[in-house]
C-alpha positions, 0 to 999 in steps of 0.5 A: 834295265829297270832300277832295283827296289831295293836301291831306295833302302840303306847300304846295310839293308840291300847287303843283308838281303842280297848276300842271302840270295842266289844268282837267279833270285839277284837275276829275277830282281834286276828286271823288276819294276818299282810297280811289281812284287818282288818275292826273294826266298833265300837259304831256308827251306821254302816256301818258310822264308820270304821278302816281298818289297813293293814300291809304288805312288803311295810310298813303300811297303816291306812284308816279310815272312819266316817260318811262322813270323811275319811283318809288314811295313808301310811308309807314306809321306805326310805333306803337312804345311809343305813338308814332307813327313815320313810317317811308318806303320809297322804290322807284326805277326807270329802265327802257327810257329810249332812248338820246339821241344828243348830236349831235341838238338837238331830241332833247337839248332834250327829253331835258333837259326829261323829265330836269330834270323827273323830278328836280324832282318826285323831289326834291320827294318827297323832300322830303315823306316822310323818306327814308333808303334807296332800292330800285333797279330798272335794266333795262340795255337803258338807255345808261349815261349815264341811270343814271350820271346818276341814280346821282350824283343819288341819291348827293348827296342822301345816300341809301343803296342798300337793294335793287338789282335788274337786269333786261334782256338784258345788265349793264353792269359799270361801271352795276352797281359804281358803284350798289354803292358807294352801297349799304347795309352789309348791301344785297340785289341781284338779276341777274335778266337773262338774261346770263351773268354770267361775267365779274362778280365780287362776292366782295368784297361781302357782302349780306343777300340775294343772289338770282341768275339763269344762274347757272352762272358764280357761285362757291359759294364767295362765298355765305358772304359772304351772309346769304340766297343764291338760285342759279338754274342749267340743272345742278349740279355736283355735285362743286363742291356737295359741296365747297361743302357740306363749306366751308359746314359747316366754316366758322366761325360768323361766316360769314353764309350762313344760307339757300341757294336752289338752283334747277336748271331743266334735267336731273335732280338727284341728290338721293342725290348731295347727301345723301352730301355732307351726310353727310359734314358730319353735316348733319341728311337730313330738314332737306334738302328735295327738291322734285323 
């Protein structure tokens, strides 16, 4: 009989997940592979609840699901100047959690179990890979109250923001700035949803990368406070971009801005306009490639 994957974890960790579990799911594990996906579904209603533990040549890699939440880890060793250094990324999730009006009994009691129990099982991974950073992904279709729960967690066991991503039909502003604050110094945030932005203001942060959907609401101006930009619109003003163009290329070289990412979806784009801009900031034509 093979070994069990879950032999590679801590004591605490194999007796938290296997006490929740079956006879058949302890059965179904023993004849896994260290190669195969292992999917352990305990004590709630499935398929709401899930572990996936997968052991293979590149290291170790730990997802977890619950009613909406969800995260994944995964452990390589880094062999720098022959010693082996364990290095964690570690990628959360909480998406499409429905909202739990605080008047209904039965429904709270059961919003505290999938909380308390997402927390007792994310805080024994953290405490099985050494985990510095956290990557984020928030669909806002979530109440508030889910990630700001979640947001205060995250924030006393000390943990830093490496990458924030936000999906859904609508942001909600005081959800997306409270996880900026928990951000790394040099953070990654995307706002992929399919809002318009306008009323968001980021010009006070500065990201490594910064990649952005609808776009049309975002002043080129605040790119230079970015290292990596990716901009998304239905049509350029190009005015506005010749502008942004003659500020980027006149700025210091302490400005960040290295890349810029303009996609234009609708409309046709001047290319010949945006040349003209270059040349008048000396910019290399043949550097400036047209995709269209």
């Amino acid at each position: 009989m093979p070994p069990l994957p879950l032999l590679r974890l801590p004591n605490l960790a194999i007796h938290e997940v296997v006490k929740l579990m079956d006879p058949m799911g302890i059965l179904m594990l023993s004849y896994t592979s260290f190669k195969t996906k292992c999917v352990i579904r305990p004590f709630l209603v499935k398929p709401d609840f899930r572990i996936v533990l997968i052991d293979n040549s590149s290291g170790q890699s730990v997802a977890f699901g619950i009613h909406g939440f969800g995260f994944s880890v995964l452990k390589i060793n880094v062999d720098q100047e022959n010693v082996d250094l364990p290095v964690s990324k570690f990628t959360l999730s909480t998406g499409r959690v429905i909202s739990v009006p605080l008047s209904v009994t039965d429904q709270v009691t059961h919003w505290s179990t999938r909380y308390e129990g997402f927390i007792r099982l994310l805080q024994i991974i953290l405490d099985t890979f050494s985990i510095k950073s956290v990557s984020w992904s928030i669909d806002n279709q979530v109440d508030e109250s889910t990630d700001l729960l979640v947001t205060d967690w995250v924030a006393n066991q000390g943990l830093k923001l490496l990458l924030l991503r936000v999906t859904g039909e609508k942001i909600n502003v005081g959800v997306v700035h409270s996880l900026l604050q928990l951000f790394e110094s040099t953070p990654q945030l995307e706002l992929l949803g399919r809002q318009d932005f306008t009323r968001y203001f980021f010009e006070d942060y500065k990201f490594s990368r910064l990649r952005i959907h609808n776009a049309e609401w975002f002043h080129l101006s605040w790119a230079v406070h970015s290292k990596s930009v990716k901009l998304t619109v239905k049509l350029f003003d190009e005015l506005s971009l010749n502008e942004f163009l003659l500020l980027w290329m006149g700025k210091e070289s302490s400005v960040m801005l290295e890349h810029l990412d303009l996609v234009q979806t609708d409309g046709i784009f001047n290319i010949s306009s945006v040349i003209n801009g270059l040349e008048a900031v000396r910019m290399d034509k043949e550097s400036v490639e047209d995709l269209g």
